[in-house]
C-alpha positions in Angstrom: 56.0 8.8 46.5 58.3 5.8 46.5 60.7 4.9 49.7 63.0 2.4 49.7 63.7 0.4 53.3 66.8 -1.1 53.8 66.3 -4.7 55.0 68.3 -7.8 56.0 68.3 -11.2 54.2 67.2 -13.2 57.6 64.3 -10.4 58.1 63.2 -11.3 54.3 64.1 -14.8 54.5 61.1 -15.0 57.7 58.5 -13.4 56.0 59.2 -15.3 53.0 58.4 -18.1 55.5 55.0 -16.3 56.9 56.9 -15.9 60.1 56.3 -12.1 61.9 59.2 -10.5 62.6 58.5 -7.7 65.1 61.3 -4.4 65.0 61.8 -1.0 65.1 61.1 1.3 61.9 63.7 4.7 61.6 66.0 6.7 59.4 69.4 5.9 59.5 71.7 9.2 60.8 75.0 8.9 58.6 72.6 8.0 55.1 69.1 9.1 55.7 67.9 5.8 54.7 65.1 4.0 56.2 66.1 1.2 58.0 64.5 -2.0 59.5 66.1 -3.0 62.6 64.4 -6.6 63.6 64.5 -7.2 67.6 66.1 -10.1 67.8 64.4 -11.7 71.2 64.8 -15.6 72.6 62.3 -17.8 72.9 61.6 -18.3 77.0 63.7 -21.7 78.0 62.2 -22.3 81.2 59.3 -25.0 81.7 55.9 -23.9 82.8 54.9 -25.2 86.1 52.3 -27.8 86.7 49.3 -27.7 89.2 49.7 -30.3 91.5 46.3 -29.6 93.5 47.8 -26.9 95.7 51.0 -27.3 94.8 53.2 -26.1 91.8 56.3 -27.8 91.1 59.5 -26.3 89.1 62.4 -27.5 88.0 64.3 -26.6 91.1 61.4 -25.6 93.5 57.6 -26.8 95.3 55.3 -24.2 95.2 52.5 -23.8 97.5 49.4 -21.8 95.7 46.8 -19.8 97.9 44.3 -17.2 97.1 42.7 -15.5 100.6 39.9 -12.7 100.1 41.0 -9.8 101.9 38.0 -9.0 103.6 38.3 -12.0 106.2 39.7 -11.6 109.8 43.5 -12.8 110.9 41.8 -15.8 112.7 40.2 -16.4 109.3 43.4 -16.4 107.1 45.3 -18.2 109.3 42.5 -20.7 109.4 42.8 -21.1 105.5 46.8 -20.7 105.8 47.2 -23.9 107.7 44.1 -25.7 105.7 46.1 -24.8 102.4 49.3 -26.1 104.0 47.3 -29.1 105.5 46.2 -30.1 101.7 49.9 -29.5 100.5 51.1 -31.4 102.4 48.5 -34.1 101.6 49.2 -33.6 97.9 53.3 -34.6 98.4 52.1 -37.5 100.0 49.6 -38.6 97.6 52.1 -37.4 94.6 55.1 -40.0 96.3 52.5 -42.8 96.8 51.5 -42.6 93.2 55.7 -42.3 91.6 56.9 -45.3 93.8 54.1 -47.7 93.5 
């Protein structure tokens, strides 16, 4: 059995470049034809943030990075709290000396 799939130039014109093209398969209501309907989806425009030791900096925001076990007491995480915030701190410091000298 033969089925034809109704397709768009621009859908053709990617695989024709070895490109995927991800969409949605289904029959159309008013013609009963099979249709392929690509997603059309934009690539991500924001810039992934670097690891400054504890610290991740964005465009528009300084992250501080932390991972606590939660089997530790409260005097034990806020121990680590302020050690993380102590080397965070440390890290700005170290980052301003290195960009201005």
């Amino acid at each position: 059995m033969k089925k034809y799939i109704i397709i768009d130039e621009e859908v053709i014109d990617r695989l024709v470049e070895g490109k995927y093209v991800e969409g949605s398969l289904h029959r159309d209501k008013w013609t009963g034809a099979i249709t392929f309907n690509a997603w059309k989806r934009k690539s991500p425009k924001n810039r992934k943030d670097k690891l400054v030791k504890k610290l991740k900096e964005s465009v528009k925001n300084i992250k501080v990075f932390g991972s606590i076990p939660k089997d530790l007491g409260t005097a034990q995480v806020m121990a680590m709290l302020d050690e993380h915030s102590h080397d965070a701190k440390d890290a700005l410091i170290d980052r301003e000396i290195i960009n201005f000298v």
